[in-house]
C-alpha positions in Angstrom: 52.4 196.3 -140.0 55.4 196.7 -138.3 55.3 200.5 -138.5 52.3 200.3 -136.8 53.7 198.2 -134.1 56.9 200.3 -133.4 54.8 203.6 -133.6 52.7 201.5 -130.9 55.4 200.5 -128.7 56.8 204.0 -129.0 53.5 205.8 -127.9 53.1 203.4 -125.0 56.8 203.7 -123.8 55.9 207.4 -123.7 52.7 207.2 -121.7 54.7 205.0 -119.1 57.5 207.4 -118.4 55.2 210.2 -118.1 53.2 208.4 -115.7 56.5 207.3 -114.1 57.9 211.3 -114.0 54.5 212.5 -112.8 54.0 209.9 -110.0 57.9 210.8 -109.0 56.9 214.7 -109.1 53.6 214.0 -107.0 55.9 211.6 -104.4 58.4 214.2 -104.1 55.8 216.9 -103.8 54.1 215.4 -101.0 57.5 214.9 -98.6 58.4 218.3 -99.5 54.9 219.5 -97.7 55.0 217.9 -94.8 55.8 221.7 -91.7 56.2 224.0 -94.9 53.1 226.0 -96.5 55.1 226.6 -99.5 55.3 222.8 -99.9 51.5 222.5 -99.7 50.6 224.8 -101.5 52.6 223.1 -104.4 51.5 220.2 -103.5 47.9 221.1 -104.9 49.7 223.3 -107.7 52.1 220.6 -108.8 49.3 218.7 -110.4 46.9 221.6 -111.1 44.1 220.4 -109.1 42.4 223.3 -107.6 41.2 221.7 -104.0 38.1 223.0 -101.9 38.7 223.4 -98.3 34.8 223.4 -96.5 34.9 225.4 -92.9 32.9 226.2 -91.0 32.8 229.2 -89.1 31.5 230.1 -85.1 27.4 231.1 -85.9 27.1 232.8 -82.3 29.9 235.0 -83.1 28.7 235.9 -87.0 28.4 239.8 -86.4 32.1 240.5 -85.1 33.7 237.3 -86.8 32.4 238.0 -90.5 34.2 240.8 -91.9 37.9 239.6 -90.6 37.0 235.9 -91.4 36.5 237.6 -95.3 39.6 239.8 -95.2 42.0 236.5 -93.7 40.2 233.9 -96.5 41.3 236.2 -99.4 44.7 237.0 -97.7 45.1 233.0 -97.7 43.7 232.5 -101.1 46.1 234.9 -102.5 48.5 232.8 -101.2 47.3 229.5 -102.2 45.8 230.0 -105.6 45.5 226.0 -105.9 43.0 226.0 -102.5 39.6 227.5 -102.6 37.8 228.3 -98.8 34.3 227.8 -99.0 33.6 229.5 -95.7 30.3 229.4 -94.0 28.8 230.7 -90.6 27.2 227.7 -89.8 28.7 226.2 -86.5 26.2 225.7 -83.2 26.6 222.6 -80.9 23.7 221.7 -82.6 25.3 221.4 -85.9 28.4 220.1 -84.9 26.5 217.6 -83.2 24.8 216.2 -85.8 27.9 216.4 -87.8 29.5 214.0 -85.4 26.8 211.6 -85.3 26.3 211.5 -89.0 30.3 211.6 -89.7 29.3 214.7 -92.3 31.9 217.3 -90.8 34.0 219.7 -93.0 37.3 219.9 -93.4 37.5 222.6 -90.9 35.8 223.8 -87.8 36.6 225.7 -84.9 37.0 224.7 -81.7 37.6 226.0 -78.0 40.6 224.1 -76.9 40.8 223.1 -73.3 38.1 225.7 -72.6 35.9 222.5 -72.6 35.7 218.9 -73.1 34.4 219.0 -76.5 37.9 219.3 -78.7 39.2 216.4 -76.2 36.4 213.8 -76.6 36.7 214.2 -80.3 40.3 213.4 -80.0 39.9 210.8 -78.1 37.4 209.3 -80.5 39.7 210.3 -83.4 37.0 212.4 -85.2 39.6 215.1 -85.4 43.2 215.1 -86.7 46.4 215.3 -84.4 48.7 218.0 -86.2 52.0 217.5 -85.1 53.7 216.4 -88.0 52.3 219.8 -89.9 54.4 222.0 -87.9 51.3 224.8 -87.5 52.3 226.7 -84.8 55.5 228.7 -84.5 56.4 228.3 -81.0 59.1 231.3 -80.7 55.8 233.4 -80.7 53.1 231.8 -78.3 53.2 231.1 -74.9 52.7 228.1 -73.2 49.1 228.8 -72.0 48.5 229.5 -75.6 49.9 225.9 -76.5 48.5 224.0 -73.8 45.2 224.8 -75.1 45.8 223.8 -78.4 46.8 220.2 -76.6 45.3 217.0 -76.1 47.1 214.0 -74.4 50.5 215.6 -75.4 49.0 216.2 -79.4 48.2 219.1 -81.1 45.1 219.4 -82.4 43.9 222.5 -83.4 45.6 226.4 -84.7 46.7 228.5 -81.7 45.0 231.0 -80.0 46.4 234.9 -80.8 44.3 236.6 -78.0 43.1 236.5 -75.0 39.4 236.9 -73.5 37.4 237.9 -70.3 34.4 238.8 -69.2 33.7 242.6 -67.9 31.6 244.8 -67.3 30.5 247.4 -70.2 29.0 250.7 -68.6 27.1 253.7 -69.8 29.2 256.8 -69.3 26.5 259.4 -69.5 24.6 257.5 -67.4 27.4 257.5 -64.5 28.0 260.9 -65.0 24.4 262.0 -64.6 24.4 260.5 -61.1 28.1 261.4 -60.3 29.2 257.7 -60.1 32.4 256.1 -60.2 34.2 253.4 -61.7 33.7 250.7 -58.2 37.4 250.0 -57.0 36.2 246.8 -54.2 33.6 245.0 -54.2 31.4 246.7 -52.1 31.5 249.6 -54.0 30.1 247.6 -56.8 27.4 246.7 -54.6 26.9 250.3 -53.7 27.0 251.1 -57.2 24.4 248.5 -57.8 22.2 249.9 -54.8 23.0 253.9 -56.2 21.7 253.0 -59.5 18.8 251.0 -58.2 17.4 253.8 -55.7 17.6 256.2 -58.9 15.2 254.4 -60.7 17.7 252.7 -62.8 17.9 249.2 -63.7 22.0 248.6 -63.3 22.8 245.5 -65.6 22.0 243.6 -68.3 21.4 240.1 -68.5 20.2 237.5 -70.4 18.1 234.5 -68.4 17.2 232.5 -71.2 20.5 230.3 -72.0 23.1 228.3 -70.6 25.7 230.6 -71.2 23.6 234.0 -71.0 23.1 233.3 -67.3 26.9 232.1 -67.0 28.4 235.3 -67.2 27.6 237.1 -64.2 29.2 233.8 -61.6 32.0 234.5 -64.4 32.8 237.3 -63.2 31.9 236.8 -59.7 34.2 233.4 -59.1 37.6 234.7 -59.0 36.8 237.2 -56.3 35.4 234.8 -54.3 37.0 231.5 -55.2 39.8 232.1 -57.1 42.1 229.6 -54.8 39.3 226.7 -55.0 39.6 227.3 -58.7 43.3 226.6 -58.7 42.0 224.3 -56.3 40.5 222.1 -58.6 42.9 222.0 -61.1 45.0 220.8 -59.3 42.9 217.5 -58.2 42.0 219.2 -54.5 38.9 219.8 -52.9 37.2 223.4 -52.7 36.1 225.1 -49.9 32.0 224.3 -49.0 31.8 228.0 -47.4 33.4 230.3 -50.0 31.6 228.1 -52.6 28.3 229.2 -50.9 28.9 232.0 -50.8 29.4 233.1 -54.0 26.4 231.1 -54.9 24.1 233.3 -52.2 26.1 236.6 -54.0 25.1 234.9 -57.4 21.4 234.5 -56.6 21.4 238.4 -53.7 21.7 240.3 -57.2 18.2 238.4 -58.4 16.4 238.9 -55.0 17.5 243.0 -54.8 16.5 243.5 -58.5 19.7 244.5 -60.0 18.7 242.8 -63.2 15.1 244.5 -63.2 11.6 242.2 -63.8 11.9 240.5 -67.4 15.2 239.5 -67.7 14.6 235.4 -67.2 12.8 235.7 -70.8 15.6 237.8 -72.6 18.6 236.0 -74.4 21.4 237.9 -74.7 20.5 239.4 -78.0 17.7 240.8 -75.8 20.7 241.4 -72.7 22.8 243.9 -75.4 19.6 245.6 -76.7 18.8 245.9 -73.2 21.7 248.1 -72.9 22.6 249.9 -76.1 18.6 251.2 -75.7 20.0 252.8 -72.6 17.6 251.0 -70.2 20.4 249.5 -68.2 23.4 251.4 -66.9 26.0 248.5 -67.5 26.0 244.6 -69.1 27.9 241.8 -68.1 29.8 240.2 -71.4 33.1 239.9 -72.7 36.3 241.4 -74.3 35.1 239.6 -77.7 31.5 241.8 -77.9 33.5 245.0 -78.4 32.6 245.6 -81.8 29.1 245.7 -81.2 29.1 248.1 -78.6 31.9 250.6 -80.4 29.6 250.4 -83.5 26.4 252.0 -81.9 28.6 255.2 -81.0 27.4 254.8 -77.4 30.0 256.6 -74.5 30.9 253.2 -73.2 33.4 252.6 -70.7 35.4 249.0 -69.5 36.3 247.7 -66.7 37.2 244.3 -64.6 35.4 243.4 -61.9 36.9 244.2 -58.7 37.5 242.0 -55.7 36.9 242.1 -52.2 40.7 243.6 -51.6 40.6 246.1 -54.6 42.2 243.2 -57.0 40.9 243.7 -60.5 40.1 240.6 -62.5 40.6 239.0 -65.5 39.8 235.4 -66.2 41.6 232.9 -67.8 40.4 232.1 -71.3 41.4 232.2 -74.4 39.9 233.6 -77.4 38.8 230.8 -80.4 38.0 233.5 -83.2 41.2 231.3 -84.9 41.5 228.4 -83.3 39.9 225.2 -85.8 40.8 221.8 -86.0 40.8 219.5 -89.1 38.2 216.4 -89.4 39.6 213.2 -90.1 37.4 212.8 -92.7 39.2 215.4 -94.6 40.3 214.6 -97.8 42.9 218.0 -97.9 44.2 217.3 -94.5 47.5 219.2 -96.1 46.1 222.1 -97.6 43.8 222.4 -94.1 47.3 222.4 -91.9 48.6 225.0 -94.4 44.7 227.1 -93.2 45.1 226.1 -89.6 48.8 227.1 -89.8 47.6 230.6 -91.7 45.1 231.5 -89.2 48.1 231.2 -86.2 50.2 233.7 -88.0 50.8 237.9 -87.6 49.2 238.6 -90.8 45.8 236.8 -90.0 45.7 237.6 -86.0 46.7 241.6 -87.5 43.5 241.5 -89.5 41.5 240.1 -86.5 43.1 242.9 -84.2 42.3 245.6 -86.8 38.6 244.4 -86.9 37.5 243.5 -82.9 40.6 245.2 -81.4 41.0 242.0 -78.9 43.8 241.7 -76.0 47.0 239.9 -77.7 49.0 237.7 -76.1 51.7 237.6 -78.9 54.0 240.5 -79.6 53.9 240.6 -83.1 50.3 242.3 -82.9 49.8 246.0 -83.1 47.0 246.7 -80.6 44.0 248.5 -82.5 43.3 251.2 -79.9 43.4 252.8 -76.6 40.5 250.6 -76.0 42.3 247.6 -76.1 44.5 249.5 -73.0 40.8 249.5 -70.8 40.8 246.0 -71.4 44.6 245.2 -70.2 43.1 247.1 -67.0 43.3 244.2 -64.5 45.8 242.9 -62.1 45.1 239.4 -61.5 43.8 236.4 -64.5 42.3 234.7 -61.6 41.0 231.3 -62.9 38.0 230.5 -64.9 34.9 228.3 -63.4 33.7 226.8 -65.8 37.1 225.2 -67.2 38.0 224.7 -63.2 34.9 222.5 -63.2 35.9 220.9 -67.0 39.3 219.7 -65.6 37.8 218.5 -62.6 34.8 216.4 -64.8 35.2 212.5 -65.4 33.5 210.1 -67.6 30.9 209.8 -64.8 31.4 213.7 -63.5 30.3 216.6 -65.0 30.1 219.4 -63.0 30.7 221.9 -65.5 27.4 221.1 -67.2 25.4 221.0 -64.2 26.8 224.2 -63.4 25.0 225.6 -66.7 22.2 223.6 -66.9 20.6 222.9 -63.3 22.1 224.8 -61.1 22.3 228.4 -62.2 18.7 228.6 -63.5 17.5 226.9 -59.7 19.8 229.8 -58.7 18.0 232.7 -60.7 14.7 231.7 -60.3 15.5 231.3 -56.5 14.2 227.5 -56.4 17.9 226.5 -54.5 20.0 228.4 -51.7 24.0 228.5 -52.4 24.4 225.9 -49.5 22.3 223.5 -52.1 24.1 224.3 -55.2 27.2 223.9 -53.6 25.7 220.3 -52.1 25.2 219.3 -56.0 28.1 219.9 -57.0 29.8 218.1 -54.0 28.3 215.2 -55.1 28.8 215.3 -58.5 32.4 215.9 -58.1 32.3 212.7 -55.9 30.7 210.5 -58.6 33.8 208.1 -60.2 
């Protein structure tokens, strides 16, 4: 009997210090991992547990986002045997709206910084995870823009952008060449190209009339050269100018009226919009620096360029590109082994793969630049300022401008229903609203 006792006592001294040594290990494990991947990714291995990371990936962008996104998910895993990505294309607004309301998000999900409100109200309503004490971003390597974006009330909160993104124009070389036209230098030679093109029988650009952001693109590209100081304007809290704001309003809704975007374009998305194109039935197509792979892929002669000014200034816009910028849900139950994704996804060897794939402007200097394409793209002079995130960082709890720029008064504008003196009345007094 009192064998059995001691062997007792001697079995359950034993369980006790190996609890005691593993709880020890798993402390010292996780204040190790805190701003160091190597840290967290033994902080998964140090008990064995093999962790499941859900993200979710941008749907809109699925054709040029999917083969990189599969490439950088193994080059991670590789690296983090212990931390399985189960990576899925299924990100809308939709989606991530109902995620929201149902508190059902995954660990992961992009987001587009400062681009919009979005990453800040989910901040503010901490549905999202500040990352500041997770050390992601190396910032030797970014600059500030690049920062600022990931930024909310002085907080980081999401992976840093490695590129940069505009809208241009995409044309059809044989097309030009057929009628001896040139690459537009000003403005009005745009128009005239417009009007050349036109006269010839052809329809000159693509565009989609059936979405928000499908109709946004053309004022994109319009606003700088028209209101570029109103933008700035704006951010800075100051009002914009009533006359140069109608006036790129009238310019918005002239190219409807002259036919520049031929008869059926209100029902085409901008699937519809890049068919349009790549079919040859328009001569050029409004979109950005992040569609290039899908017009490089149909072996079209395509040709780039910014849109030019009234003075000859060539123009970028401000905005940065969220192919790897995601944020971490606070509902996560890996929020350590998501930093050490987020942190992966802000580094050279996951922005190289992206480069290799899309061939997208960097704005770090670690990147090799895919090709000479990528030098048609750096073709601008100015990154005159973006309208719709003038109009965000101008919007209120009460004020919104930026969405009644999308969603009343460009479609009034393309179906000719309101003037440029009217939209620019609306959003007067939306901007007034406190």
């Amino acid at each position: 009997m009192v064998k059995r006792k001691s062997l007792l006592m001697a079995l359950i001294s034993l369980i006790v210090v190996g609890m005691a040594a593993a709880g020890c290990s798993k402390g010292n494990a996780g204040a190790e991992s805190s701003g160091t991947s190597e840290a967290a990714g033994s902080s998964a291995g140090a008990s064995g547990e093999q962790v499941t990371l859900k993200v979710w990936g941008d749907l809109a962008n699925q054709a040029v986002l999917e083969e990189p996104f599969k490439k950088i998910n193994e080059a991670f895993m590789a690296k983090h045997p212990n931390i399985k990505i189960d990576y899925e294309f299924a990100q809308s607004e939709d989606s991530l709206n109902v995620a929201l309301q149902a508190n059902s998000l995954p660990d992961a999900f992009f987001v587009q910084g400062n681009k919009s409100t979005k990453m800040a109200e989910m901040a503010r309503n901490n549905q999202i995870l500040p990352l500041d004490e997770y050390n992601i971003i190396d910032t030797s390597r970014f600059p500030e823009e690049a920062i600022n974006y990931t930024m909310v009330d002085g907080k980081v909160y999401s992976s840093p952008p490695s590129f940069f993104d505009y809208a241009m124009i995409y044309y059809n070389k044989d097309i030009f060449a057929k009628y001896n036209l040139q690459v537009p230098k000003t403005w009005d030679e745009f128009v005239q190209l417009n009007d050349t093109l036109l006269s010839n029988g052809v329809t000159p650009l693509a565009v989609g009339g059936n979405g928000d952001f499908d109709r946004y693109w053309p004022i994109q590209e319009m606003a700088p050269a028209f209101i570029n100081d109103d933008m700035i304007a704006l951010y800075e809290g100051k009002p914009i100018n009533d006359d140069r704001m109608t006036e790129l309003f009238d310019t918005y809704r002239s190219f409807i009226e002259k036919g520049y975007y031929g008869k059926d374009f209100v029902a085409m998305d901008g699937k519809a919009a890049q068919l349009a194109f790549t079919n040859g039935k328009t001569a050029m197509i409004y979109d950005g620096t992040w569609s290039n792979t899908i017009y490089a892929q149909t072996g079209m002669n395509i040709g780039r360029f910014a849109m030019p000014g009234k003075d000859g200034t060539r123009y970028a816009q401000s905005g940065m590109n969220n192919s790897t910028t995601y944020a971490i849900a606070a509902t996560s139950k890996h929020p350590k082994e998501a930093a050490e994704y987020l942190k992966f996804l802000g580094s050279a060897e996951a922005a190289q793969i992206m480069e290799d794939a899309n061939g997208n402007i960097p704005i770090v200097k670690d990147i090799q630049p895919k090709d000479e394409i990528v030098a048609e793209f750096s073709a601008f002079d100015v990154i005159g300022k973006n309208i719709y995130h003038a109009f965000s960082a101008a919007a209120t709890e009460n004020s919104k401008p930026q969405d009644l720029l999308l969603s009343e008064i460009l479609p009034k504008l393309m179906l000719k229903k309101i003037t440029g003196a009217e939209a620019t009345q609306l959003l007067e007094q939306e901007l007034a609203k406190k």
